[in-house]
N, C-alpha and C positions, 0 to 999 in steps of 0.2 A: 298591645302587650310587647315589650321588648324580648328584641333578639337574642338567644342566645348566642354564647362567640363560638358553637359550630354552626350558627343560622349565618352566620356573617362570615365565615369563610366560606362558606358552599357558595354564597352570596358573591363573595369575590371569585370563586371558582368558575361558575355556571357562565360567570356575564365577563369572564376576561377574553377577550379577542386577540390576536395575533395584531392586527394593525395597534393594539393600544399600547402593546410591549416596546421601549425604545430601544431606538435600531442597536447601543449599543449594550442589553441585555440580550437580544438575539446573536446579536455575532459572541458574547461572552458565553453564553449558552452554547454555541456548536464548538468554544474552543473545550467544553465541560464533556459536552459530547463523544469527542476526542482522546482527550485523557482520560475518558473512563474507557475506552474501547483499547488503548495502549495498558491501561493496568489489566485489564481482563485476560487481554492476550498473555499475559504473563503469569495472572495468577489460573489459569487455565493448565498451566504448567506444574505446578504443584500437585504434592501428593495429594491432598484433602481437595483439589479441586475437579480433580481425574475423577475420586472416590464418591463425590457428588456427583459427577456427571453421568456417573457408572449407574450410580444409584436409582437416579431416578431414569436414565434409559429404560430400565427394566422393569419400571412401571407401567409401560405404557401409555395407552390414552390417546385422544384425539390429536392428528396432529397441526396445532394451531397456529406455533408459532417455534422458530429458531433458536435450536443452543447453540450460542457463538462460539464461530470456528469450525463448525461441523456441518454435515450433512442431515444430522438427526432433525427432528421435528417433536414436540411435546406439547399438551394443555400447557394455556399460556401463563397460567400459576406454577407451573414444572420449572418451564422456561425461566419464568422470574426468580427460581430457586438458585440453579444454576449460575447463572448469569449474572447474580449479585453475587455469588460465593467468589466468581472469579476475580470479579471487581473489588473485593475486600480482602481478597486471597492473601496481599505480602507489602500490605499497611503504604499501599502508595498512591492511596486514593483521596480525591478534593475532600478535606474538611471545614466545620467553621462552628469555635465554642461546642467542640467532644461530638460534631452531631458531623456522620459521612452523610451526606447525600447522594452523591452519585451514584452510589452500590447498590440504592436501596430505589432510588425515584428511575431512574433510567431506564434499569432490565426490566421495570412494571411497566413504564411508558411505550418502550422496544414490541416488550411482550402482547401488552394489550394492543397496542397500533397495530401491529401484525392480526393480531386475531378478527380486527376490526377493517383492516386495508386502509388506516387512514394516510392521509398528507404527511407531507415534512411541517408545512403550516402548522399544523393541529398537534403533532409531536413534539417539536417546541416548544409552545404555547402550555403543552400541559406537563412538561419537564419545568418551565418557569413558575409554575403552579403550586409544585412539589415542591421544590427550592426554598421558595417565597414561606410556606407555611410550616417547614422544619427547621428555616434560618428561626424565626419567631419563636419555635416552642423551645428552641436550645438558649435563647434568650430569658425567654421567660421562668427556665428549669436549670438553671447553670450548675445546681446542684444532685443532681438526679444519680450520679455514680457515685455519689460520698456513701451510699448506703449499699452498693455492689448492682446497681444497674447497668448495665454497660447501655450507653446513651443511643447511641446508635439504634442497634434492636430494639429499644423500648421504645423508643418515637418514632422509629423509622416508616411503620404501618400506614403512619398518618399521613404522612408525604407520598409514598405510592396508593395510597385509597384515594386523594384528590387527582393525583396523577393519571389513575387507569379513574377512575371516577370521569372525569373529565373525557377521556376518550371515548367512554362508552355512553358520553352522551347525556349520563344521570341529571335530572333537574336537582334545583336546590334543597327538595325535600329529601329524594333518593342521597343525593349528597351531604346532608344532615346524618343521616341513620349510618352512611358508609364511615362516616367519622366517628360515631358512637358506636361500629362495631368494630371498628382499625384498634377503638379505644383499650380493648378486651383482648389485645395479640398480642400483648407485648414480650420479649425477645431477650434473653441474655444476662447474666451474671457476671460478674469480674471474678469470678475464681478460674478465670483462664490464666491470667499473671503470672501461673507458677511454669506457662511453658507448654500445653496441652493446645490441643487443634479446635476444638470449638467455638470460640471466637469468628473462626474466618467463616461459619456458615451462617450467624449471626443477619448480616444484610441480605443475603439470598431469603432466610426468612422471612424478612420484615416487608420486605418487595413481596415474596407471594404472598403476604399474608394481606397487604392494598388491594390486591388484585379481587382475593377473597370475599374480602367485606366491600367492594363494589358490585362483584357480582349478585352477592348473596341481600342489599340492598336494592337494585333492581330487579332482583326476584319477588320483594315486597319483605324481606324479613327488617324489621325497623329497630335502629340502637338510640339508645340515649340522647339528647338535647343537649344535654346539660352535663355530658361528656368531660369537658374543660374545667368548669365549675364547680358543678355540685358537690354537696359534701361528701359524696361514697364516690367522686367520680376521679378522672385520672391525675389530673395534677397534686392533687391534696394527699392521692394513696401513696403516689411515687416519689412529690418533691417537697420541699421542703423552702419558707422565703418564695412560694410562686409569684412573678409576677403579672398576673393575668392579662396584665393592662395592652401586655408585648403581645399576645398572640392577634389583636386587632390593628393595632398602632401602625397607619402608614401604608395599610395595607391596599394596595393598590394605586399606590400613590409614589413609594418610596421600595425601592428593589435592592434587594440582599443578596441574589444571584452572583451580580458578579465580586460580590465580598468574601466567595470562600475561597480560600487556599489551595493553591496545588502542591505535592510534596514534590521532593529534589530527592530527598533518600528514602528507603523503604525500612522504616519505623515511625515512631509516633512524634506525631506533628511537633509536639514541647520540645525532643529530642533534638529538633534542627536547629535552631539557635546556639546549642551546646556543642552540636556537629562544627558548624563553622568557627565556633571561638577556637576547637583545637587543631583544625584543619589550617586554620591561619596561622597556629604557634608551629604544626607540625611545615607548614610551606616554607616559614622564614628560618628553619633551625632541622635542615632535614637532616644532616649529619648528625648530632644529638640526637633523637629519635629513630636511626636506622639501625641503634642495636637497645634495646630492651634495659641492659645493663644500669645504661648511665640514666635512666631515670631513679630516685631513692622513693618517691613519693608524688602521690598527684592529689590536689584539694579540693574539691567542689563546691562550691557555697553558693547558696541560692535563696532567693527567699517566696515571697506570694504576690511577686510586679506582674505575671503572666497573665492576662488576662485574667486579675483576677484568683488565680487557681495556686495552690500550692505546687511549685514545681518538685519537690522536693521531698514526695510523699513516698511511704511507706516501700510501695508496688515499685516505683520508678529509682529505689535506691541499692537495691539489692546486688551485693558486691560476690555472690555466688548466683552466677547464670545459666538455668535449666533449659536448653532448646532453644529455639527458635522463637516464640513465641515469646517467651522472657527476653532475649537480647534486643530485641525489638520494642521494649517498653523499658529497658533499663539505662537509664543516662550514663552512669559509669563505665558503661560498656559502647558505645556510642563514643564516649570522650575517648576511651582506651583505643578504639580502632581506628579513629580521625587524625591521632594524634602520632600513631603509628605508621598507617597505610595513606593517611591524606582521607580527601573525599570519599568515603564508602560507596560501593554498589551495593547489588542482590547480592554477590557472591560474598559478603563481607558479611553476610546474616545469614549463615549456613554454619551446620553441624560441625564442619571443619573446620571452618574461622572461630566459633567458638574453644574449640579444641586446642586451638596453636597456644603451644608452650608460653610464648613470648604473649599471648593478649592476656592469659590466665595469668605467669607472672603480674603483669601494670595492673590487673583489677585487684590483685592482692596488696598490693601498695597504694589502693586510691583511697580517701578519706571523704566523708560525704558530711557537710557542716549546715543545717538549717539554722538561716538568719533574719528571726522574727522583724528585725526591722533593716533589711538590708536595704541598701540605698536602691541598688538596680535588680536587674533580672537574674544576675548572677556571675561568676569570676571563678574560670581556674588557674591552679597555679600549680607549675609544676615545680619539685625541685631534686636540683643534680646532684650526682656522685661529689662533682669539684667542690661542691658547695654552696653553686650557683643558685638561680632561680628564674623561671619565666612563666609570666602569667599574662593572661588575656582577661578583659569585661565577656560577660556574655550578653550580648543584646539582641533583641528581636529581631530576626533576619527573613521569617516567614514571609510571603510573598501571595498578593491574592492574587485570582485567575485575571483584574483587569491592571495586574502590577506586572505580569509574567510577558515577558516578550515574546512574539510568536515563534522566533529561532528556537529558542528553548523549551518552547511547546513540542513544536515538531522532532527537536535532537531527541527527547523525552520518549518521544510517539514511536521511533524509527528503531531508537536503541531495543525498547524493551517489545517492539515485535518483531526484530533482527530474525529471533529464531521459529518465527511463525511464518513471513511474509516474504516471499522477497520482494524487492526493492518496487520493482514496478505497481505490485499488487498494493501496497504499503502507500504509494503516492495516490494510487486509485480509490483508495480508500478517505485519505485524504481529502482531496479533492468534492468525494459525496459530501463529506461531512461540511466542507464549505461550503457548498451549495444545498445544503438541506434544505432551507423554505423554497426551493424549487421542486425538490422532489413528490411529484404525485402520489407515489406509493411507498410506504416504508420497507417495505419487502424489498424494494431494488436495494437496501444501503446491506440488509442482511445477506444478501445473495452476494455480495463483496465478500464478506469476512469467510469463504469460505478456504481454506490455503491451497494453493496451487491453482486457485481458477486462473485461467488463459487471459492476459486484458482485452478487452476489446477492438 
């Protein structure tokens, strides 16, 4: 009888070993490690991340496993809530084709390792696991948010169910049903776009909700086969153009890990291309730009070169910016502050930067132009009071974790746990993560993140 394609990932789950992973999928893996433990620290900081943590503190329960940063202890689906929320907290987290990983595969892997006592070995091993079969489904679903799915939460289950799936041991049948119950989680809407908090708990979800359907599969409760496929099953309900053929293809053979993306600015991945076209006009002409005035007009033109993807859509053009959550998904606003202040931080996606006279002015003068056959990725152009004009291509500037140099890893790691860590703790931390397949127990890398601990 042939396999179903969740008989054959279990299949590749069950029987993948750390020695078979190449070395340089393991060293891209603890630099993923990394940068999700620096976005977390930050999105820990956040209102909605405090209000998660708050949240589920006061549920109680067994205490299994680590909310990072803290002292606290929770069931390790608690954990995984948390822990993803923080990592999705303030949109600065590895992606690849709309799908985060890290938010969602890590805090289940973190979470379940702990409740289990496993290895650095075995935590890898089953973070690359995760990786590997969410890179494939975002492949084979590239369309899953044209209908208000937010990609993420929808598939994310599936990558923590093999992830804690794996740690806990499950054979390939237990592993079968965990995927056909991950199938039944799914997570998230796009009517966050107008600026609302909801989105950022999205991956915390999707991470406990692996954890979940592995548990609840080695309890003997059994899901679907045919999960993937079937006609009532998940790809057909959700996407639309599935290509199924991705979710096998290579698998175990050909590694996608180190193909996702690390962000440089905290908003959406599309955004950063557009970030740097204006940060270059804004570096070479900073005196034009340092008064608001002498801009009359700004033009964006874009067309569907992005992977694919209409850059250019509805959500991402909105030239009135509600919160936080909208300036973070809105290209014009993105151009408007790059083009102003240079390079944006965190502090450039805050209520107050929103606020300022001067960025509200330039989004009321930007003009947003969809161009069904444009040559490239996209072009803005600014033009001046004199009468001048200057404009920039905008081209692909995103950077995957094995394009990213490890300096800018760590500036990355250092910057945005500035206000958690100091410096010494921050290198010690460091450090664990580079030596993870050394690590016996995963508990010693949690037992770091706690702030103010003494170093050794």
């Amino acid at each position: 009888m042939m396999k179903t394609i969740s008989e054959g990932i279990a299949e590749f789950v069950s029987g993948l070993e750390f020695d078979h992973i190449p070395p340089s999928i393991v060293s891209k893996t603890k630099d993923l490690v990394l940068d999700h433990l620096g976005v977390a620290s930050f999105g820990a900081t956040t209102t909605w991340g405090k209000a998660v943590a708050k949240t589920v503190g006061e549920l109680g329960g067994r205490e299994e496993s680590s909310i990072y940063f803290t002292r606290r202890r929770a069931p390790a689906m608690h954990s995984a809530l948390v822990n993803g929320t923080f990592a999705h907290g303030f949109e600065l987290d590895d992606h690849y084709r709309g799908v985060h990983s890290g938010c969602v595969v890590i805090p289940a892997a973190i979470a379940a390792g702990e409740r289990e006592g496993i290895d650095g070995r075995t935590l890898i091993t089953a973070i690359v696991c995760g990786y590997e079969v969410l890179a494939r489904l975002a492949m084979a679903m590239p369309h899953i948010s044209d209908h208000g799915h937010h990609t993420t939460g929808t598939l994310g289950a599936f990558g923590s169910a093999v992830a804690a799936g794996k740690i806990l041991g499950l054979d390939t049948a237990c592993l079968t049903s965990a995927l056909g119950l991950a199938g039944n989680f799914p997570t998230g809407l796009c009517e966050f776009y107008r600026g609302t908090m909801e989105k950022r708990v999205f991956a915390g979800r999707a991470s406990e909700s692996g954890i979940l359907a592995s548990l609840l599969a080695r309890a003997g409760v059994t899901g679907a086969k045919t999960i993937f496929e079937g006609d009532l099953g998940f790809c057909r309900t959700f996407g639309e153009r599935v290509a199924l053929e991705k979710l096998l293809e290579g698998l175990g053979e050909r590694f996608y890990t180190e193909k996702f993306y690390l962000k440089r600015y905290p908003c959406a991945g599309t955004n950063h291309p557009h970030i740097d076209a204006a940060a270059a006009l804004h570096d070479g002409n900073q005196e034009v730009f340092a008064h608001a005035e002498n801009v009359c007009g700004i033009v964006i033109e874009g067309g569907k070169r992005y992977r694919g993807k209409d850059i250019l859509n509805r959500r991402r053009v909105a030239l009135e910016v509600q919160g936080v959550m909208a300036a973070q998904y809105s290209i014009p606003y993105a151009v408007v502050v790059a083009l102003y202040r240079g390079r944006p931080g965190v502090r450039d996606f805050s209520e107050e930067s929103i606020a300022d006279p001067a960025i509200q002015s330039l989004l009321r003068r930007c003009k947003v132009v969809r161009r069904e056959r444009f040559s490239g990725m996209g072009k803005i152009t600014v033009k001046l009071r004199d009468g001048g004009s200057l404009s920039r291509d905008v081209v692909d500037t995103n950077l995957t974790v094995a394009e990213v140099n490890k300096e800018a890893l760590v500036d990355k790691f250092l910057d945005l746990t500035s206000s958690t860590f100091e410096r010494g703790q921050a290198e010690e931390i460091m450090q664990s993560v580079e030596r993870l397949e050394a690590l016996t127990d995963v508990r010693r890398l949690t037992e770091i993140l706690v702030p103010g601990r003494p170093n050794p």
